[in-house]
Each structure stands twice: as C-alpha cells, then as structure tokens.
N, C-alpha and C positions, 0 to 999 in steps of 0.2 A: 845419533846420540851416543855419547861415548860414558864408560863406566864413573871418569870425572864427573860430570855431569852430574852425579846419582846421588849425593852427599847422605840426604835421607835415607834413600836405599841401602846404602854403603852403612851406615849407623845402626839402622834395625836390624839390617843381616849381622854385623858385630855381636847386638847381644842376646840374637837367638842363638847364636853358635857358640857363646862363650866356651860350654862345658865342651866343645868338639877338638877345640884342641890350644897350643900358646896364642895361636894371634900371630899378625903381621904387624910388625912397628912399625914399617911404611905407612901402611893405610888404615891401620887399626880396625882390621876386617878380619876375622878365624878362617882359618880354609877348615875345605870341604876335604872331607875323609872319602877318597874315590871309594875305598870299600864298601861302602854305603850307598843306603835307595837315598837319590837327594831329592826332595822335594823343596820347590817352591810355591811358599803358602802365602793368599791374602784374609785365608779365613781366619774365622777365631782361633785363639792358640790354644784353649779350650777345648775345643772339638775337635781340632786336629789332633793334639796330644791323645786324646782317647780317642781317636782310631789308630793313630797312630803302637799307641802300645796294644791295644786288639790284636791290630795286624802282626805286632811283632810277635805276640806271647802264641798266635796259630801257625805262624811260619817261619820264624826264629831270623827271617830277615830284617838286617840291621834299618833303623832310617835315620836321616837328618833334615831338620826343617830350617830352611831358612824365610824369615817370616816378615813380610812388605806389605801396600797395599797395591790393591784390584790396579791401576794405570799405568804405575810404576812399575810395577812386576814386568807387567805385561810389558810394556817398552823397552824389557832393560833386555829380558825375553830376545824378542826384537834385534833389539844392539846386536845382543852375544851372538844370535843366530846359530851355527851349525858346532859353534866353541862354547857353547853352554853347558854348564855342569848338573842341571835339571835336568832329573828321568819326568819330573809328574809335574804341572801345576794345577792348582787349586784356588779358584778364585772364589769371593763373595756372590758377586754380582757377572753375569754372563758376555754383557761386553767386552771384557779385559782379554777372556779367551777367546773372542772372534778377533781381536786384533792379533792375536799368535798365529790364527788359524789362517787367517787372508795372508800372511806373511810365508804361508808354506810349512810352516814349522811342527805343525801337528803328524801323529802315526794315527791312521784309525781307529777307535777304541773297537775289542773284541766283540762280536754280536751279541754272544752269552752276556757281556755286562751292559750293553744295550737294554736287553731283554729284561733285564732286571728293573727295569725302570717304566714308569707310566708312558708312554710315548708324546704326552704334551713338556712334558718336563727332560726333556733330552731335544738335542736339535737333527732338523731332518739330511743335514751332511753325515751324520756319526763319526764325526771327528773327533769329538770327547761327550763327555755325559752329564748329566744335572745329579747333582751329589746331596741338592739341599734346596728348600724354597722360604722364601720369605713374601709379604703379601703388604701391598700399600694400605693404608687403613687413614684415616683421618681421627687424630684426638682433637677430643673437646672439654672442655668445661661446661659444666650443665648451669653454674651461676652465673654464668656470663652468655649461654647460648643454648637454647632451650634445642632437643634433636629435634623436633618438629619444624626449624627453622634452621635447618643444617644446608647447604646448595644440595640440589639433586645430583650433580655431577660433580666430577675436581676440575671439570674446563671449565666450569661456572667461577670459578675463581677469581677468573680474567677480570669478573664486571667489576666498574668500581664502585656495586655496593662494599664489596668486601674487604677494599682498604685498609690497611692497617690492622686486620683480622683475623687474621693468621699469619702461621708462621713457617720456613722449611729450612733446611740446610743446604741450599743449591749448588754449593761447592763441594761435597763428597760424592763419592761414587753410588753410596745408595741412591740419590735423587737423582744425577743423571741418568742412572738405570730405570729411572721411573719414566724421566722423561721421552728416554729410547722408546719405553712402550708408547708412549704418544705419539713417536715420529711413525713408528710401525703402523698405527692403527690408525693416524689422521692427518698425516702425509705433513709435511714440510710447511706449507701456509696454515695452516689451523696450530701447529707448533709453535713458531714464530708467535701466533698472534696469542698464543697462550702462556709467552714466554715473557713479550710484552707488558703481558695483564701485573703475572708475579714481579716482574721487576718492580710494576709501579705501586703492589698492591701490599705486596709479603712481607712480614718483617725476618731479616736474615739470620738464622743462629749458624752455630760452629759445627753442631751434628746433629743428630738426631735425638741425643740423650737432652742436648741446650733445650733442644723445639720442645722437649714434652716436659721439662720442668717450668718452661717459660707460658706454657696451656696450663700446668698447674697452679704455677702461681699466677695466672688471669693476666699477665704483659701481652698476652695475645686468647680469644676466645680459644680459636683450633689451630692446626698443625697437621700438616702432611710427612710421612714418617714411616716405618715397617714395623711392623705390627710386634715384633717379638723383645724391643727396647723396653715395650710397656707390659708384658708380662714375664719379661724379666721380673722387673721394678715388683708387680704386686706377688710374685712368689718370695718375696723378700722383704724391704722393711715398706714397703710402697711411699718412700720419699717422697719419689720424682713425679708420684700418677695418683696419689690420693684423690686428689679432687677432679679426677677426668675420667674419661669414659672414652671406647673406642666405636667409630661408626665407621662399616662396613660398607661401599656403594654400590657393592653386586650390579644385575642387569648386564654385563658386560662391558661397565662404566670400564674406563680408561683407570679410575681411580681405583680398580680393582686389580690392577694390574699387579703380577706373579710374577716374582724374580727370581729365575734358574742362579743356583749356584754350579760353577760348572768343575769339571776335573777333564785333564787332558796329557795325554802322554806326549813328551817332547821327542822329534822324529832322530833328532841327535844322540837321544841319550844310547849306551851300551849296554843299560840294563832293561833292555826291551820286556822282555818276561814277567820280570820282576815288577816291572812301574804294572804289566795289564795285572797284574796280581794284586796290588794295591789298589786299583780304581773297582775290580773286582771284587774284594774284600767290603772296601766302602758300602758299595750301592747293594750288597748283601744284606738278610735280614739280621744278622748278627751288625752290618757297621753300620745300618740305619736305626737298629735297636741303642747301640750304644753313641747314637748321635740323640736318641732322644733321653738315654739315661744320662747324657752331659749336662742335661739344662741350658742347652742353648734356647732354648724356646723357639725352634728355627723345623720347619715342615719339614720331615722324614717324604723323600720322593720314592722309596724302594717299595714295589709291588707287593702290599700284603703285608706293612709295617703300618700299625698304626701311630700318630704322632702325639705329644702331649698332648694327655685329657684336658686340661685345661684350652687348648684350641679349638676353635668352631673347625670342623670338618676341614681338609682342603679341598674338598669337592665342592661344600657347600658356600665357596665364596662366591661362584658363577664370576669367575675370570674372564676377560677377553682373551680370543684364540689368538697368542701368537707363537712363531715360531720362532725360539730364541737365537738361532743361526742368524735371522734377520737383521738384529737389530746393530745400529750403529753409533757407537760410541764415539768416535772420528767425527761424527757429522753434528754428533748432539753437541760436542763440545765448541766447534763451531757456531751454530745455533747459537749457543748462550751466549756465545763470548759477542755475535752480532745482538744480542738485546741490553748487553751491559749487564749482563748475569754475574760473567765470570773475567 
C-alpha cells in the first residue's frame, strides 16, 4: 500500500497540521517539523491535545499530531515502515497497534511505564501500553423493551427472535474491536456464526453516535456500542440518549468486553527518549488525571487514578480476561467481509 493510496489519510493529516507549517501544493499535505515529538494519533483530538499540552507545559518538548483513524494509521504505519516520520502512535481501539507490532515496527515500551498500568490493560508482549479503555454496553429503550427482557448474552443476538431489534455500526473500528474480543474468547466458528446472526438480524448505522440516536428514537429497541458516546450525550444536552438506558452484561459475557486503547513507540523514530517520555507522561497520574478532566468519558487505566464519577467502576464491569496482544484485526475483517458484513 502506497501513500497514494491514502487519500483520507492524506486529507486528515492536512488539516491537523495546518498550523505546522505552508503546505505542499503537490499533495496538499503540511509537513512535519523534524524538530518536533511527531505523533500519530487515531484517538480523540480532544484528549490528545490535553495531554498533549500537559506533556509540553512539564517538559517544554515540542509535539505535532497528525491525526487519522485506528486502520489506516495503522497500515500507512506499515507502508512507511522504517521511513516513517512517527516517534509515538496512539490508537483508539488495540488492534490497529498489533498490526504495527506483528510488522516489527514497535521499540519496547519502558518497564516503569508498563508498571504504571493495571496489567490486564496493557499487553503481555510490552511492546506498547493501554493508555485508555472503553467498555461495550448495550443501549436500550425502556418503551420499546422492558430490561427484564434484554438477551442474557450479545451472542444471543444471532437468534432470529431479535431481528430487526437492534442496531450496531459494523463498519468502524469500535465494533470490530468488539468483535476481535469474540474471535479471542469463542474462537473462529462461534464468530462466524455470530456474524451470521448480525448480518441477518441488525439494523446497520454509520457509527456509534447513529446506533444510539436511532435506540433513542425507538427505529431500533437496542444497540450495541461503547459506553462513553452515551455519557457523553447525558453530561450535556442528552439529545441523542434521553429516552435510553444502558445495560451492562457482566458475568464475563463477551458483551462485556474492554477495549485497550493502546500507545506505542515507533522503532524507527530518532526521538527514542523523547516518544518513552510521552507514553510516560500519559499513563501517569497527572496524564490519566487530565484524560479524565477532558471529558472524554473514556476509563482512566493508570494505577491509582480514579475515572469519571459518573462511571460504574471499571472493575465492577466483570470483563472477560483477554489479552489485548491477542487479538486480530486481519482476521476479523476477514470474518466479516466472509458473512457479507463488510
């Protein structure tokens, strides 16, 4: 895959860099200031900009963000290989950075910033670190679908009592992140046949924000989704989540499943120091403090931070154990694209 190729990418990076410098009228791309920590970010631009300036106002190291998402990063990553101008990436969702990492392209993140982190929320390579979590939840409408009659599980989905009953966005990368945790926890056949179910049963929005206005307005009872879209929404005017509610499926449900956000030092960059200082910084109680003073609504993972009061505990979701190393991105996308997903 060549930077051709990347139109999107090519675009977004344009106008995160705008203020970085004229621009190229070839490609209408801003270069990157070598002077500078570059990062490559799929996270919020939100939260990165406020660790961003954290990091800069404690250690007067300059940075630049150029800002994509979770697959495309990752692949373009990939492309550049050992000619890439990233010291750090930053994804949403944790598959994006196993595809840099099986590529060779990672440096080992430092132990000390290991350490800073719970150990289910970091992967057991230490090739990069969990910076952030987010947690699958299922919204519902209570006028259209009373909790007492919710599926026990989210592979209960498959039956087709629930046709036409829900809804998810299967084409971004939050959902197939969801569904990696499925491949992990219930292997290849029981995926497939749960992949099945959604094609015949789900109705499709555009992301996650569609799925919970479309539960709100009752076009679908529930919705499969990450939890922090919808309390966004109620810290603010509650649009999009007035008339919904979010259900939990603990037990170890698959539908419980916990999405590492991940950070990862590129093995290429020149500013080795600099980028462990950054991931450093982050997974700190100062950059996990001012990841919850963002109002990302998004799990603080650093040891001994607690996250919005407004969240139920992240201990108290009773997550399935996996290891985020695991999971496969590559294969999930596959998967779908065999059920007529994607």
């Amino acid at each position: 895959m060549k930077r051709r190729h990347l139109p999107a990418v090519v675009a977004v990076a344009a106008l995160a860099l705008a203020a970085c410098g004229s621009g190229d009228s070839a490609t209408g791309e801003a270069p990157l200031d070598p002077s500078k920590l570059t990062i490559y970010s799929a996270q919020h631009a939100n939260l990165v900009d406020a660790w961003v300036k954290g990091f800069t106002a404690d250690t007067g190291i300059q940075v630049q963000v150029r800002q994509g998402k979770d697959s495309s990063m990752g692949n373009q990553l990939v492309a550049e290989g050992d000619k890439t101008q990233a010291d750090v990436f930053l994804t949403e969702n944790s598959p994006a950075m196993t595809v840099v990492q099986n590529a060779g392209l990672l440096s080992p993140v430092e132990q000390s910033t290991l350490d800073q982190v719970s150990q289910q929320y970091r992967p057991s390579s230490g090739e990069w670190v969990g910076i952030a979590a987010r947690s699958t939840v299922l919204i519902y409408n209570p006028s259209k679908i009373s909790e007492a009659d919710l599926p026990a599980s989210m592979l209960d989905l498959a039956d087709p009592k629930w046709k036409g009953k829900w809804g998810a966005a299967p084409s971004g990368a939050d959902f197939q992140a969801i569904v990696s945790g499925v491949l992990q926890a219930e292997g290849a056949d029981r995926t497939e046949t749960w992949l099945k179910g959604l094609k015949e049963n789900a109705k499709v929005y555009q992301n996650n924000i569609a799925t919970m206005k479309a539960v709100n307005a009752g076009e679908v009872p529930m919705g499969i989704m990450y939890h922090y879209y919808w309390y966004r929404d109620q810290a603010l005017t509650k649009e999009g989540s007035a008339n919904t509610k979010l259900h939990y499926f603990k037990g170890e449900d698959v539908g419980a499943f916990v999405s590492v956000s991940a950070g990862g030092v590129l093995k290429a960059s020149t500013k080795q120091a600099d980028a462990q200082k950054f991931l450093a910084w982050v997974t700190s109680a100062k950059g996990q403090e001012a990841l919850v003073s963002s109002k990302s609504m998004e799990y603080a993972v650093g040891d001994g931070v607690a996250s919005d009061p407004a969240l139920p505990p992240l201990d108290s979701l009773q997550a399935p154990s996996i290891d985020p190393f695991t999971l496969d991105g590559p294969e999930v996308i596959k998967l779908m694209t065999a059920a007529g997903i994607l």
